[in-house]
N, C-alpha and C positions, 0 to 999 in steps of 0.2 A: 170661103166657108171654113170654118172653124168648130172641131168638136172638142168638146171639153170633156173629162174624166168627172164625174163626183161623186169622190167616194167617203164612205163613213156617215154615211147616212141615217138618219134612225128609220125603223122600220116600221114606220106612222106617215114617213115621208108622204108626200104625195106630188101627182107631177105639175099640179096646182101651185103649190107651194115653193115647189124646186123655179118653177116658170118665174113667178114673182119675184124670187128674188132675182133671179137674172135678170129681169125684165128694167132693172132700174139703171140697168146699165147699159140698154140697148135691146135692139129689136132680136126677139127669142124664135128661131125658127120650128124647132122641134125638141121636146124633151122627152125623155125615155128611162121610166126607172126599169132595173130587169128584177124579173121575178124567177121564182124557181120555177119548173118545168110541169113539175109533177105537184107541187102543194101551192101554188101561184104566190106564195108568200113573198114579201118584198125581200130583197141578198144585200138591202145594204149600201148597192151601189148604183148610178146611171149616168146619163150624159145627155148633153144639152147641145145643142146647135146654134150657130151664132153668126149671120151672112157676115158680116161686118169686123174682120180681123183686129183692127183696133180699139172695138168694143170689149170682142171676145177676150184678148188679151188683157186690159181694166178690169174686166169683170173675176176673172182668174186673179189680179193682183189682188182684189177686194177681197174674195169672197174667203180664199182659201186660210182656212185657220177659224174660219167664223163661225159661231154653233148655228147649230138649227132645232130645234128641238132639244137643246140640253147636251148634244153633241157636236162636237169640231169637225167641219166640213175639212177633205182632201178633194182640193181642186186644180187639176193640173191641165193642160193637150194633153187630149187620149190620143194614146201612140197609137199606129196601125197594127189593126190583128195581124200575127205572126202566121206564117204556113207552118202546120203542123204535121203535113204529110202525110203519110199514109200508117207511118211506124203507132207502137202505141200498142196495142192489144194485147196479142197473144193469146194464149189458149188456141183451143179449136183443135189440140190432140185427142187423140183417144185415150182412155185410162183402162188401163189394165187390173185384173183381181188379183191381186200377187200372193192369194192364199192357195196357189196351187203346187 
């Protein structure tokens, strides 16, 4: 199993669209654009799943660099999410009036 990166997507993409093209290079397991959280708008970028290593890899030579809509796809192996730990925040003091 092989997950692919693809990024630089236009934001009309669809996972129809994203599918197809994969699809000509081998059997397409799963494709996933991400959207934002909060305004469900497409971010641009997703990844596509690919049982077949050999395909996936073809399909990565092919596609990367190739528009889609008017725009140049970046297609690479999506690296594994990093641990991000716990650090990161902050806040959570209390603020003082310092007009006294």
């Amino acid at each position: 199993m092989k997950n692919i990166f693809v990024g630089n997507l236009s934001f009309g993409a669809t996972e129809s669209s994203v599918r197809s093209l994969f699809e000509a290079y081998g059997a397409v397991d799963r494709v996933s654009i991400v959207t934002d959280r909060d305004t469900g708008q497409a971010r641009g970028f997703g990844f596509v799943e690919m049982s077949n290593n050999a395909e996936a890899d073809r399909a990565i030579n092919e596609l990367n660099g190739r528009e889609l809509d008017g725009r140049a796809m970046n297609v690479n192996e999506a690296r594994p999410k990093t641990d991000r730990g716990f650090g990161g925040g902050g806040g959570g003091g209390q603020r003082r009036d310092k007009r006294w």
